[in-house]
C-alpha positions as CSV (number, residue, x, y, z in Angstrom):
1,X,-2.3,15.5,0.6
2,X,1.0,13.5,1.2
3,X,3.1,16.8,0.4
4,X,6.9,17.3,1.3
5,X,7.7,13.4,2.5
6,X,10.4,11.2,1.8
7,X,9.9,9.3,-1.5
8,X,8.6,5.8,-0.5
9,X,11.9,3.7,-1.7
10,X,13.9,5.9,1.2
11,X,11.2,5.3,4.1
12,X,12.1,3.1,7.1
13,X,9.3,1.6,8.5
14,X,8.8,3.7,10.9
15,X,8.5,6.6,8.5
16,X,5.7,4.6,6.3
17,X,4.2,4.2,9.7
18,X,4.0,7.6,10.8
19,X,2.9,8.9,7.3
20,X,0.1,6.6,6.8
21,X,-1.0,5.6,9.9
22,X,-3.0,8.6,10.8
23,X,-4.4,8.0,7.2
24,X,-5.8,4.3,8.0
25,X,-6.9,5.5,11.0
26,X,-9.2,7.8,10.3
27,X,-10.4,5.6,7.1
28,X,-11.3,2.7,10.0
29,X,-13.4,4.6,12.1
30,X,-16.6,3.5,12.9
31,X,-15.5,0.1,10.7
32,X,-14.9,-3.4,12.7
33,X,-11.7,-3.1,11.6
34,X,-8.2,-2.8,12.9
35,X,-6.1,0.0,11.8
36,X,-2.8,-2.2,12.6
37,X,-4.0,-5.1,10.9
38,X,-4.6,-2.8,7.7
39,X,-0.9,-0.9,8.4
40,X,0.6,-4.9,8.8
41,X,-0.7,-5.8,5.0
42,X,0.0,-2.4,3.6
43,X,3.8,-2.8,5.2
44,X,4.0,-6.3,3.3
45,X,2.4,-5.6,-0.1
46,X,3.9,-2.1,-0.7
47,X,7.8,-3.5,-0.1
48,X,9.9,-3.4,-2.8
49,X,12.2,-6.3,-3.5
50,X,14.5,-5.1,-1.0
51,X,12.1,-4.7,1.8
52,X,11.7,-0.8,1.6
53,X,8.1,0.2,3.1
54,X,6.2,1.7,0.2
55,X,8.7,0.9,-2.2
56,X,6.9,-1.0,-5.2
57,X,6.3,0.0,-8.3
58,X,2.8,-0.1,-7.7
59,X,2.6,1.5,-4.3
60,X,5.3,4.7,-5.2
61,X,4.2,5.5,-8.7
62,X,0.7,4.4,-8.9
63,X,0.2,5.2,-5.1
64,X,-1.7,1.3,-4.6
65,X,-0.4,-0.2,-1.3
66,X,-2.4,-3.7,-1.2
67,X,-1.8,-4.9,-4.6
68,X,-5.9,-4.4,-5.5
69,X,-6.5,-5.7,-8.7
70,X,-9.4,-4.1,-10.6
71,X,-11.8,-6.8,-12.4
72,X,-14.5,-6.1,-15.3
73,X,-17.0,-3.9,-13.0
74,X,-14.1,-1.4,-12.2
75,X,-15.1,1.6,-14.9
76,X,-11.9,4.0,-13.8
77,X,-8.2,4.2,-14.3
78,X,-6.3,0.8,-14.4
79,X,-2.5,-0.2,-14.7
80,X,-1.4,-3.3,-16.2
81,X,1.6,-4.7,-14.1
82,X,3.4,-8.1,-14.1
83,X,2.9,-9.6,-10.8
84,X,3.3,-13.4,-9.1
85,X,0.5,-15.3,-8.3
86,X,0.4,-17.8,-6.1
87,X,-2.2,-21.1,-6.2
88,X,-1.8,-24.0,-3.8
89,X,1.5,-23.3,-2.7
């Protein structure tokens, strides 16, 4: 599907933006939601530490963008990653 692309830790932007977009759009339509809000999140979760678009771990090898974390109901394939949490500040 995502074929003959740069490898995510060499996108700009603008690149993860053109190769994905067309992708969240069409997965939006007909749902109250906004494909740039979606493209906003993915942009920020997927960064490696240097800011590269698509550039995490998680999003270039295990192709996960928004950092979704699977809980006891998920029955298919999981990864186990270290990851920073956050709680009240």
């Amino acid at each position: 599907m995502l074929m003959n692309h740069k490898h995510p830790t060499s996108m700009t932007r603008k690149e993860y933006v053109d190769l994905y977009g067309p992708y969240i759009v069409e997965a939006l339509k007909g749902k109250q939601l906004f494909p740039s809000v979606m493209m906003a999140q993915a942009l920020l979760e997927s960064a490696s530490k240097d800011g590269v678009p698509g550039g995490s771990l998680l999003a270039s090898k295990y192709n996960n963008h928004f950092g979704i974390k699977a809980d006891t109901s998920w029955k298919g394939e999981k990864v186990a990653l270290n990851t920073n949490e956050y709680i009240k500040g």
